[in-house]
N, C-alpha and C positions, 0 to 999 in steps of 0.2 A: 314314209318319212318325208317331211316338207324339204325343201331347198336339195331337193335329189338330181344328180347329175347324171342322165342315162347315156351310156355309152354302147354305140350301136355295135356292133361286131363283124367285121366284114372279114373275118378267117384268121389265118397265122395265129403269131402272138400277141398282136401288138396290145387290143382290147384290154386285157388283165394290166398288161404294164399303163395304160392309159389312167385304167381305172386307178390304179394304186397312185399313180404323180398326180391324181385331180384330190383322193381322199390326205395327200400329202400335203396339198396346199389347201388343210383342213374343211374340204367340202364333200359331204358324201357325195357315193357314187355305186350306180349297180349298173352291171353291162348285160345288154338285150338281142338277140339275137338279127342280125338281117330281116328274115323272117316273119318279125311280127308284124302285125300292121300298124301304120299309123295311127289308125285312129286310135287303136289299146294304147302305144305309147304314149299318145298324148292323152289319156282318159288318166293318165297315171299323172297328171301335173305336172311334170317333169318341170325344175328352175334351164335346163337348158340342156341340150344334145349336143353331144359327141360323133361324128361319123370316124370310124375308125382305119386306119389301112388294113390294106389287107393283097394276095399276092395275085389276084385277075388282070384282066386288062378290063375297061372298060368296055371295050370292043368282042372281047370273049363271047361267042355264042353262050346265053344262059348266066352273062352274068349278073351279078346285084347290083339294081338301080336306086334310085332313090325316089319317093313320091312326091310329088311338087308342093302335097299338101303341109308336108313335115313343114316349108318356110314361109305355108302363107299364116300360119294359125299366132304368130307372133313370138311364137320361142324362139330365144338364142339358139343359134346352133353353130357348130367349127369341125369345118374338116379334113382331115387330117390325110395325106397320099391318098391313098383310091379312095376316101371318102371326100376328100374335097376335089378329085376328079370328077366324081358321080355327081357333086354338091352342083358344080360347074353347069356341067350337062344339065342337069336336069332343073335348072332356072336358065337356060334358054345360053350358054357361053358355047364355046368349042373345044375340041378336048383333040390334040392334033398325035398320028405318029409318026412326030420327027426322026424317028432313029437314031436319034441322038439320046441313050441311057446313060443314066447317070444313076452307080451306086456305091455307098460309102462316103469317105468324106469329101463335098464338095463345098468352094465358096457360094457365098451370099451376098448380095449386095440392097440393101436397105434403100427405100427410092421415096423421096417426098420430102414433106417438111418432118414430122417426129408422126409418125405414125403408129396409133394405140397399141398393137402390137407388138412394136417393138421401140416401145415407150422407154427413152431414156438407157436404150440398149446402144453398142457401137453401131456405126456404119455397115461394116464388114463382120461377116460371120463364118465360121466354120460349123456347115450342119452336117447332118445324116441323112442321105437321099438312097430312095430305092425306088425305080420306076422307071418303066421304057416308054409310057404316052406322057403329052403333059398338058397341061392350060395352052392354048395359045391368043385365046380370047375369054377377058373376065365376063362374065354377066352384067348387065345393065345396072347401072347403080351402084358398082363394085369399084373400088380405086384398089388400081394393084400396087401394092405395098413392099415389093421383095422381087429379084430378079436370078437368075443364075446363067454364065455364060450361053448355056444351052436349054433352060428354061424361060422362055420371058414373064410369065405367069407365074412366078413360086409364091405366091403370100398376093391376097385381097382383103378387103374386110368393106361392109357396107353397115357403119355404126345405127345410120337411121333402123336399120331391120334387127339390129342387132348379131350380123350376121359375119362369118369371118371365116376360112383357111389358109391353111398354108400346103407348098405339096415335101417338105420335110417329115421329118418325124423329133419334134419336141420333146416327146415321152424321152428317147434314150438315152443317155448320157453322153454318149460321142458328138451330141449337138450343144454347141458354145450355147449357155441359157435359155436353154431348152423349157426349163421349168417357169421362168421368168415370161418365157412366151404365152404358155398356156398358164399363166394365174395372169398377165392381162388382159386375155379372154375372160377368164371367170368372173376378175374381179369388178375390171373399167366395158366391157362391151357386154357382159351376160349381167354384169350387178351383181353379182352375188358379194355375200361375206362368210370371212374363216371364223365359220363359230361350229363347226364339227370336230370334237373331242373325243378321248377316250373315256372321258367323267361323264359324257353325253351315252358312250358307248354302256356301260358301268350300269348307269343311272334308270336308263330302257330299258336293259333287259332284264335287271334286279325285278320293275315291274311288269313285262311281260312273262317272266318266270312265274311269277308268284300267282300272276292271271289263269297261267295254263294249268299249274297243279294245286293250287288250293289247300285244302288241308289234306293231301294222299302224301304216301311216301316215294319216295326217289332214293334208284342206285346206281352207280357211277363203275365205270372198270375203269382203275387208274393204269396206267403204262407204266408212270415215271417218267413221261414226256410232257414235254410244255403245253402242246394243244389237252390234252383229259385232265390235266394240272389245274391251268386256268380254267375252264370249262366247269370244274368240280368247284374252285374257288368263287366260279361266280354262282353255282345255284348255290352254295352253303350260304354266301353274301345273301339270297334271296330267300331261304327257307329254311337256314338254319339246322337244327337237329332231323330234320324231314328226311335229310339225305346221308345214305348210307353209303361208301364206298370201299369196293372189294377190289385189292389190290394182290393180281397172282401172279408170286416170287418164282418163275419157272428155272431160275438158277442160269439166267442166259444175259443178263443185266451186264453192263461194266462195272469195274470197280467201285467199290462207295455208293451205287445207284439207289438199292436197294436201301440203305440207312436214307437216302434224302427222301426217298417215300414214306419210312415208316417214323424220323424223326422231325425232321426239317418242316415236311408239306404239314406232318400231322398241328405242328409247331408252330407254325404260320396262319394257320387259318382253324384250329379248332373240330378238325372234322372227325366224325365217325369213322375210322379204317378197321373193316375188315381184312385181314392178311389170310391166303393161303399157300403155305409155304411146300411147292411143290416142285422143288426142283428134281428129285428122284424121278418122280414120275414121269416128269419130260425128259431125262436121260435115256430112261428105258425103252418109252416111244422110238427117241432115235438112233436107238442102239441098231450096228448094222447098216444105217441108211449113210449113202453117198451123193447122191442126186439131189441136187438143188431142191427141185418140185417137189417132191420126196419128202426132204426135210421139213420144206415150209407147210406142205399139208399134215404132217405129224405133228408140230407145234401149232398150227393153227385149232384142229381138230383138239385137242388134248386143252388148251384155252379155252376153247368153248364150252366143254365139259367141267372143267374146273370152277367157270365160273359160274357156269351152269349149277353147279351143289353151291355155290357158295350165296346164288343168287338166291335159290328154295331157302337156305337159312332165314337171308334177310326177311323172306315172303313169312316164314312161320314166326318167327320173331315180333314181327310188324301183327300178325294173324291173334295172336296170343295177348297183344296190345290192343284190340280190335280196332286198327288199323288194317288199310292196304297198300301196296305197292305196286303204283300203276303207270311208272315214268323210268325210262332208262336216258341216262346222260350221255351224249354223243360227242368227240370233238371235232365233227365235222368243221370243216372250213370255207370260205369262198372258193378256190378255186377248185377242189372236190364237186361242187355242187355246180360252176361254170360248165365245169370237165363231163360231169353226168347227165346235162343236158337241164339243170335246172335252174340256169344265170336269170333266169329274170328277177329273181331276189321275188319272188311269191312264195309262201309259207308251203309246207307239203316237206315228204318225207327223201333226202334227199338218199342218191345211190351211198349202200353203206362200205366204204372200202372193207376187204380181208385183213382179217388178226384180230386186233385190238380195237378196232367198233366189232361187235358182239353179235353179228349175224349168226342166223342158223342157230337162233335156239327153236327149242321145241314150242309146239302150237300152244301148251295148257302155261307156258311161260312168256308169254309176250306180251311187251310194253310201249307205251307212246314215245315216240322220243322228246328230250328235250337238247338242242343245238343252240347253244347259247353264242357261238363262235360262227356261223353259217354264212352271215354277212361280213367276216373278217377276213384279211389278208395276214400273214405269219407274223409281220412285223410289228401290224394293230396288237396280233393277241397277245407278245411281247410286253407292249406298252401298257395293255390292259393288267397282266400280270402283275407287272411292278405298282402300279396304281394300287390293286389289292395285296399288296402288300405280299408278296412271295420273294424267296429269298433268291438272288440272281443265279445262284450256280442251277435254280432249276430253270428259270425265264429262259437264261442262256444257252441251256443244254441243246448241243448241236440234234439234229435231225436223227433220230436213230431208228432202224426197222424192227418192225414189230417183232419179226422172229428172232430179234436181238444177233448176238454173239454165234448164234444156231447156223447161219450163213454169210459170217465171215470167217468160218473157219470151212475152207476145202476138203472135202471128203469125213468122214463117220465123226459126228460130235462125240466128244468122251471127255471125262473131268479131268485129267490130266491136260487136254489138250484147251480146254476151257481156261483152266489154272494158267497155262504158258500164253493164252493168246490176256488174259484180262489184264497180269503181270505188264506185258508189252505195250496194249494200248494205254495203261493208267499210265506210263514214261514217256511216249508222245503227248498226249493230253495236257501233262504237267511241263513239260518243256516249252511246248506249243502255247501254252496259258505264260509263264514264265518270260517269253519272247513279243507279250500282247498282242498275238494274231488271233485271239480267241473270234473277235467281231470282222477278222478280215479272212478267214477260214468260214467257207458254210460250213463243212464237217469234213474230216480226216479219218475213214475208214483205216481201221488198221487190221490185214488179211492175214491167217495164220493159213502156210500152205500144208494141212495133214500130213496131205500123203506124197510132199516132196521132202524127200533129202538132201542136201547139200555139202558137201567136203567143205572142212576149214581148218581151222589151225590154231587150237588156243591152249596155252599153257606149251608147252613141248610137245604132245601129241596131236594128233588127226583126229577131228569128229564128225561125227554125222549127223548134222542137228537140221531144227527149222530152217526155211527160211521166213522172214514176213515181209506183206507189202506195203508201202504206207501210200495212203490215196487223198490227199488234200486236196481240194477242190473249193471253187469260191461260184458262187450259184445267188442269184437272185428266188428262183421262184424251182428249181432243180430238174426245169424243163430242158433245158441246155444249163452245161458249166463245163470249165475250163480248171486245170490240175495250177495248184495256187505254188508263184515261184517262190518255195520257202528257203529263206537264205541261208547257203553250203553251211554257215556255220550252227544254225540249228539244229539240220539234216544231221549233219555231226555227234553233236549231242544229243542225239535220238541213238542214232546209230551207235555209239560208243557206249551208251547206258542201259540200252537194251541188251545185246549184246555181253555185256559184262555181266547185267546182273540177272535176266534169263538163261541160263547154261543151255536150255533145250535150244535156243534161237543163235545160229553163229551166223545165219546172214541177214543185211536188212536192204531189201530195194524201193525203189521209186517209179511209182504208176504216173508217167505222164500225157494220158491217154486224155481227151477232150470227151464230152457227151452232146452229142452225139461224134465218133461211131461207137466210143466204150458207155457205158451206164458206171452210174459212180458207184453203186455195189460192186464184188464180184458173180456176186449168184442171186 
């Protein structure tokens, strides 16, 4: 893709987030590992480079430098903590350690006449620093642009080279116009322009769809989540009747889920759904089982199988048509394919996650994939969604695991206990949606604890009912998140209406656990 902004990757997290705040100020962006070499990156065209932070010392035996060639070949490049350390160093500055670290929020002070970067911004800033070395000398040609008590180097730029960092971090949002900093990079020092869209996004893969499969048929495993959702909606957008998709009801869905699959999605986009309605089956799997791992390999195994018959349907169907079926739809994403080792945004097949992408079928049934979503962040496929026209309650539909309902209930799945855990979460969900934190909640796990009991008190006597957990959490990317402060008085009305109108559940707690050290599931 022309006007591509690679983002190098120099560890942690920052990369991904880099990536997503440059594709936000409508420019793509694919991030590239340390690693490569120069010259591949620059063979790739790249409109400008990113050098990312990342948690070394410059000074670390073995760590990642930068090659001199990366700024003489005339690409923009910025960068950003340890990448605009390394950037420093390796055009000939000094990179000193002061012992003076600085991390979290620290002032800024703005130093010149109105310097590009912080073009029309105030004087005084409040950023986000992380770093124990720092600049003490810019590079030849560099005017330094940005100071901090105990950094005298925080921000350069040298417009003639097109060249610029800062030693903050811009990406986060604990940085006062953060964002504003890095799109006057993009815009006024690297030239680029916001003409990267989702109609762009739509538009390309509609025809690289249609490029890879031709006249074959195509089958889809729908979830009921938003990544296979959109995913399906865009090869149908591309091929229309070609594609068939099998959608297996394992009876572990939350409430309503299953109708917006077999009504809503069908309703919205005109698509072929094959339904195999196997909830039985999946009970009996997990009849007996306690253990997390346990569970998930019974439901995963038992999907694959399912959709395994359901996939030979399509193939004889298609066979009987003398047609074949030689594409399976995947809703792989960006950072899936970061995560597996395969960021360079180069075509290939990328690592397939467990469950609901459809590994592990048999040899005499395997298919190409097609990853319509592979270059996407969650937010893009959102946006892509709504463009093709899908109905929000599925665009929206918070993050849900594949083994569904299967483990978030603690100890033996049984329909009874299904029935009391879907009851429960469908009263948070609508409370929660009723209070519009829908978009400020990443997702609200609601945990039915099996095989705890609990004393309570309702009506005149004593009972012995559930309890559940409720796990709200607010997550950019669900690498790390934080348990979301939902106000007593909602908490309440969760509490009060579950409770009343589930009899089996008489208590309702609150998980205020962080990830890391807790995981936002329980199992």
């Amino acid at each position: 893709m022309s006007d591509t902004v690679l983002v190098v990757d120099f560890g942690a997290q920052y990369a991904q987030l880099i990536a997503r705040r440059v594709r936000e100020a409508r420019v793509y962006s694919e991030i590239v590992p340390h690693t490569m070499p120069v010259a591949e990156m620059l063979a790739r065209k790249p409109a400008a480079i990113i050098l990312s932070g990342g948690p070394a010392s410059v000074y670390a035996d073995g760590a990642p430098s930068v090659d001199p060639a990366m700024f003489a070949a005339g690409v923009p490049a910025f960068g950003i903590c340890y990448g605009f350390q390394a950037m420093a160093l390796s055009l000939g500055g000094t990179v000193a350690r002061t012992g003076n670290a600085e991390f979290g929020r620290t002032g800024l002070e703005v130093l010149g006449g109105d310097p590009t970067l912080f073009h029309g911004l105030p004087r005084e800033l409040s950023v986000w620093m992380s770093h124990n070395d720092a600049v003490s000398v810019a590079p030849e040609g560099f005017a330094v642009v940005a100071r901090t008590s105990d950094t005298p180097v925080a921000a350069f730029e040298d417009l003639s080279r097109g060249l610029a960092g800062v030693q903050f971090h811009p990406e986060v949002l604990h940085s006062d116009h953060g964002q504003a900093v890095l799109e006057h990079f993009l815009y006024e020092v690297a030239g680029l322009q916001p003409t990267w869209t989702t109609t762009n996004v739509i538009d390309e893969q509609v025809a690289a769809i249609r490029a890879q499969v031709g006249d074959k048929r195509v089958v889809c495993g729908l979830s009921g989540g938003v990544d296979s959702a959109v995913a399906a909606a865009l090869v149908h957008r591309a091929v229309g009747d070609q594609l068939t998709c099998v959608f297996v009801d394992h009876g572990l869905l939350r409430k309503g889920e299953a109708e917006q699959v077999e009504r809503d999605f069908v309703a919205a986009t005109g698509v072929r759904l094959k339904v195999a309605d196997s909830a039985k089956r999946f009970l009996d799997a997990l009849a007996g089982l306690t253990d997390p791992e346990d569970k998930r390999k019974a439901i995963g195994r038992e999907f694959i199988r399912v959709f395994e018959e359901s996939a030979r349907e399509v193939v004889a169907e298609a066979g009987a048509a003398g047609e074949t079926v030689e594409f399976l739809v995947q809703g792989t994403l960006y950072p899936d394919v970061v995560e597996s080792g395969g960021g360079s945004g180069s075509s290939g097949t990328a690592t397939i996650k467990s469950h609901h992408n459809v590994g592990g079928l048999p040899d005499d049934l395997q298919f190409a994939l097609v990853e319509p979503l592979r270059g996407l962040f969650k937010d893009e496929v959102r946006k892509v969604g709504l463009e093709l026209g899908l109905p929000e309650a599925i665009v929206w539909r918070q993050p849900f695991p594949g083994p569904g309902l299967g483990i978030r209930i603690v100890g033996e799945v049984t329909q009874e206990r299904l029935d009391v855990l879907r009851e429960a979460d469908s009263i948070a969900r609508e409370e929660l949606t009723s209070a519009g934190l829908d978009r400020e909640i990443w997702q609200c796990p609601v945990v039915l604890l099996g095989d705890v009991r609990s004393v309570g008190v309702q009506g005149d006597g004593r009972t012995y009912g559930h309890p559940v957990v409720l796990r709200p959490v607010s997550s950019e990317d669900a690498m790390t998140a934080d348990w979301t402060r939902v106000p007593y008085e909602v908490l309440a009305r969760i509490s009060t209406r579950i409770t009343n109108e589930v009899r089996e559940v008489n208590r309702v707690v609150l998980d205020v656990t962080s990830k890391p050290p807790g995981t936002i599931e329980w199992e």
